[in-house]
C-alpha positions in Angstrom: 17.9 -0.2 0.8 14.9 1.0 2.6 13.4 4.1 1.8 10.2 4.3 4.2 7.4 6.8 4.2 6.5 8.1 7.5 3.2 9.2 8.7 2.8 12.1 11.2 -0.3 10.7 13.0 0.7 8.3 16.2 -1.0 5.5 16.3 -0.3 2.3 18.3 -1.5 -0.4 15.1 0.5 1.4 12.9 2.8 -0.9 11.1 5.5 -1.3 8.1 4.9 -2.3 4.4 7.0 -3.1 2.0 5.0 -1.3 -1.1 5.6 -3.8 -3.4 3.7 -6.3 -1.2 0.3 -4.4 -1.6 -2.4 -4.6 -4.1 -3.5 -0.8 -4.8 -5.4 1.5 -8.1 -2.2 2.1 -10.4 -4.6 4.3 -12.1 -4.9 6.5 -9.2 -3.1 10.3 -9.6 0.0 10.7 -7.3 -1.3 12.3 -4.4 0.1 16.2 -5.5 0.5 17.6 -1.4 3.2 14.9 -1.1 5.0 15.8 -4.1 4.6 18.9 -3.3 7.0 18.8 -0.2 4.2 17.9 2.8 4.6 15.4 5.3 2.1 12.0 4.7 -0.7 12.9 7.6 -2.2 9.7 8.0 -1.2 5.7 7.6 -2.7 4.1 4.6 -5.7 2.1 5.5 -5.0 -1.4 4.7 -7.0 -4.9 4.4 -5.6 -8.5 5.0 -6.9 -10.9 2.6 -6.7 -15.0 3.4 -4.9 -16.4 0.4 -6.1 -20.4 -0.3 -3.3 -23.0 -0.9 -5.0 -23.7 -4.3 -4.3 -21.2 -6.6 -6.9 -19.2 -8.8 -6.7 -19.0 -11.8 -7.0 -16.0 -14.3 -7.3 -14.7 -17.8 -6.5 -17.5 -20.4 -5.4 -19.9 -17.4 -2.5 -17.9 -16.4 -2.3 -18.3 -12.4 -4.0 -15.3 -10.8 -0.9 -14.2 -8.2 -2.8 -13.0 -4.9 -1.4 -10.5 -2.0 -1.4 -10.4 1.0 -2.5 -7.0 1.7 -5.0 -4.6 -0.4 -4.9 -1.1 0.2 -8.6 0.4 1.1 -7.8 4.0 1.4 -4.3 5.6 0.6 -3.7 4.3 -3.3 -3.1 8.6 -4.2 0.0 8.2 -1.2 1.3 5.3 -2.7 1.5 6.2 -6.3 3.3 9.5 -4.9 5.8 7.6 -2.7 6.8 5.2 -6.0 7.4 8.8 -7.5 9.5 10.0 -4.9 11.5 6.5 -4.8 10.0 5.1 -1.7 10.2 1.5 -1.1 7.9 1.2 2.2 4.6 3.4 4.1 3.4 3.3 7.2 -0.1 2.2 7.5 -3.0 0.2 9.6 -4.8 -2.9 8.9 -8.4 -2.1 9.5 -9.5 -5.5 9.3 -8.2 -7.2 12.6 
């Protein structure tokens, strides 16, 4: 089921992510106004990436697995959506 994270500013790029689709900083703190009961202001600022049909490689020749998507500015709002059990956020490529 999808649980989706709604921001309160309109904006016509705005679009729908599945999180688990995005590349973000899992070190990042959960963002503590969301968890705190506020709405989500803005989208999450997002950029698309071009993934090559040869795969990189990474550490130790294990295949490096590339997304789609990276978040630029909102990885606080997604580490506090995980918490609350959201599976999607609203955000806006800014790279189109």
């Amino acid at each position: 089921m999808m649980m989706l994270l709604k921001a309160k500013q309109k904006t016509p790029k705005k679009q729908i992510f599945q999180i688990s689709d995005l590349t973000f900083i899992k070190s990042m703190k959960p963002l503590e106004a969301l968890l705190n009961g506020e709405e989500l202001r803005d989208p999450i600022e997002v950029i698309r990436h071009e993934i090559n049909s040869t795969p990189r490689m990474g550490a130790g020749g294990v295949p490096y697995v590339e997304k789609k998507y990276s978040v630029h500015k909102g990885s606080q709002r997604i580490q506090a959506a995980l918490k609350m059990g959201y599976t999607h956020i609203e955000g806006v490529i800014i790279n189109d």
